[in-house]
One Martini backbone bead per residue (centre of mass of N, CA, C, O) as a GRO file, in nm:
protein
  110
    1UNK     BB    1  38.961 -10.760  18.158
    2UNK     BB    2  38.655 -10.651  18.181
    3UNK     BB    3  38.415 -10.552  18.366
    4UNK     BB    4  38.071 -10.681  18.384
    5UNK     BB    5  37.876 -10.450  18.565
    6UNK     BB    6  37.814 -10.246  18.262
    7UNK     BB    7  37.699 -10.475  18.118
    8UNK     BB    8  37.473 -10.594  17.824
    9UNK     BB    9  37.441 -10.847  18.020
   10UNK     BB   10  37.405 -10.763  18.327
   11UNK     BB   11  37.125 -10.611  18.227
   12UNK     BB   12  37.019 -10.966  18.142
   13UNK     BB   13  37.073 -11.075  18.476
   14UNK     BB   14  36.916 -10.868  18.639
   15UNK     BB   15  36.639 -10.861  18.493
   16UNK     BB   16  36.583 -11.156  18.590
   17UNK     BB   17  36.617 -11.159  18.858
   18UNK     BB   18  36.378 -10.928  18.896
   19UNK     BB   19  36.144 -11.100  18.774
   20UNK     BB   20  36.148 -11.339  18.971
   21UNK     BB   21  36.072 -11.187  19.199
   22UNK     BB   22  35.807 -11.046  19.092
   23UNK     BB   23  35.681 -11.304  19.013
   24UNK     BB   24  35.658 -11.325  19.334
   25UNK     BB   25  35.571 -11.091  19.499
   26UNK     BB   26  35.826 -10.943  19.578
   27UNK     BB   27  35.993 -10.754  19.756
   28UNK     BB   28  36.293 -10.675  19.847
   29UNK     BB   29  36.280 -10.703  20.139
   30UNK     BB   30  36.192 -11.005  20.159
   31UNK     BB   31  36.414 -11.102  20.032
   32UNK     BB   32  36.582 -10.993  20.246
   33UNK     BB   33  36.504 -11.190  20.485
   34UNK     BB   34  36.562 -11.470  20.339
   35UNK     BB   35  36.880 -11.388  20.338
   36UNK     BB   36  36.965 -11.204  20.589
   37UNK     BB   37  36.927 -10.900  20.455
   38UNK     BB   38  36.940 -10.576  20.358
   39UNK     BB   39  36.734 -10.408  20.122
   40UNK     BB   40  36.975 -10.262  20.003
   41UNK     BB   41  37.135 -10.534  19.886
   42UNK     BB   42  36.929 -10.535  19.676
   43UNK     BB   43  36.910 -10.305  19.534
   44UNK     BB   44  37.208 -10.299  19.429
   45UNK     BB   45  37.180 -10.560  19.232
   46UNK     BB   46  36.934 -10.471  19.090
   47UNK     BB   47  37.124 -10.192  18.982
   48UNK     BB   48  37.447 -10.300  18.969
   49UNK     BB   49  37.656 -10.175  19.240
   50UNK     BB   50  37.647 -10.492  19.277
   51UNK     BB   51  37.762 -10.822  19.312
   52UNK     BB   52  37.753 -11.163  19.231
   53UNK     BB   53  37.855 -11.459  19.370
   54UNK     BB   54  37.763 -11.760  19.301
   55UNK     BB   55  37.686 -11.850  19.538
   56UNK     BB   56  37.488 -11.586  19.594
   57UNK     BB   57  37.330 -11.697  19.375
   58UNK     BB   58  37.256 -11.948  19.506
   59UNK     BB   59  37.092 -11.827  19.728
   60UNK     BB   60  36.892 -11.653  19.589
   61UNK     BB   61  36.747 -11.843  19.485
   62UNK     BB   62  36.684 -12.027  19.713
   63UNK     BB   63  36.505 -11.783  19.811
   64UNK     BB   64  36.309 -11.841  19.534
   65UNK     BB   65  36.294 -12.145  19.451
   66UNK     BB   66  36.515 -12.147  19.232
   67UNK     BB   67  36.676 -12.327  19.027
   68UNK     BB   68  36.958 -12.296  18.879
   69UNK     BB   69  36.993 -12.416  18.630
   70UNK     BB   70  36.758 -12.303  18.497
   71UNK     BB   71  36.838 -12.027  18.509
   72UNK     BB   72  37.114 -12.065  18.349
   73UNK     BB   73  36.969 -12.119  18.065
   74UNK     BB   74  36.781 -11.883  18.029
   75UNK     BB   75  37.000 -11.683  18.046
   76UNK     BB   76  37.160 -11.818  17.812
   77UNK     BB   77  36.888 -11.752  17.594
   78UNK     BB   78  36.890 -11.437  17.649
   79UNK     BB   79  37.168 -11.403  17.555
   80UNK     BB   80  37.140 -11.527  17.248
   81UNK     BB   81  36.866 -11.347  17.196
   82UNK     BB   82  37.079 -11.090  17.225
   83UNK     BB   83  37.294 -11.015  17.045
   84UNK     BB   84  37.592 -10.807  17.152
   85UNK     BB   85  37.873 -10.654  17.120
   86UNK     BB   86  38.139 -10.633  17.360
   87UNK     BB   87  38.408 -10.432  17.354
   88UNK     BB   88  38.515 -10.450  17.610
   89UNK     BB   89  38.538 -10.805  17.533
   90UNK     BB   90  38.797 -10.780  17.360
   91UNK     BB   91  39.103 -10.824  17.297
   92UNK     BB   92  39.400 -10.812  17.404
   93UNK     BB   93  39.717 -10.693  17.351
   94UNK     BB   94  40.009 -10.801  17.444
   95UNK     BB   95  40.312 -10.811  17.581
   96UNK     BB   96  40.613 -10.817  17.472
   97UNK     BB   97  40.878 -10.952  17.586
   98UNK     BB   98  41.105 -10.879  17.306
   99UNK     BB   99  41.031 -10.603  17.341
  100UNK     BB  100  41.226 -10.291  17.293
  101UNK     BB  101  41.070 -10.066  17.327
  102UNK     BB  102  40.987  -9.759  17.456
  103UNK     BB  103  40.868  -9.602  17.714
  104UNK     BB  104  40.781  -9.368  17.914
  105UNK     BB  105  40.869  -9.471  18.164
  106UNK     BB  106  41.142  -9.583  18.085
  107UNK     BB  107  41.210  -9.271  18.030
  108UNK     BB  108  41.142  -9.171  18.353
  109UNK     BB  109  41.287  -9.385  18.553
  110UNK     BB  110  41.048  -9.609  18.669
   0.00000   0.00000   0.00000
């Protein structure tokens, strides 16, 4: 599965990110003192080029004083409310492990 860093799912989870910050009248900088980082990680991730794994979503939260379980909700409300499959995400294709046919690796001897 390919990373979801630049789907149309992560820039409705950006999105609300950044409003519910927005909505408390905080600049990057403020929340990025509450979290105890420098306000470039707040724009990182407010632009999506950098990740939070769940623990960070939920400090972030916290200091933004939103209960996670509610925001989870909501973020899935949103995303429910606009689907479009993203091609990214669709099935693939295992590979037959008593396919015998050969690839090019095997072909170039590697």
């Amino acid at each position: 599965m390919l990373k979801s860093l630049h789907s149309r799912q992560n820039d409705v989870f950006l999105g609300l990110l950044r409003s519910k910050r927005e909505a408390q009248r905080l600049r990057q900088l403020d929340l990025a003192i509450r979290l105890g980082r420098g306000q470039a990680t707040v724009s990182k991730v407010e632009r999506g080029t950098r990740r939070l794994d769940v623990v960070e979503l939920w400090s972030w939260l916290n200091a933004l004083e939103i209960d996670f379980v509610t925001f989870t909700r909501e973020l899935d409300q949103n995303l429910k409310g606009s689907p479009v499959p993203d091609p990214r995400f669709r099935a693939t294709r295992c590979k037959d492990p008593t396919d015998k046919r050969r690839t090019r690796k095997d072909a170039e001897g590697r």
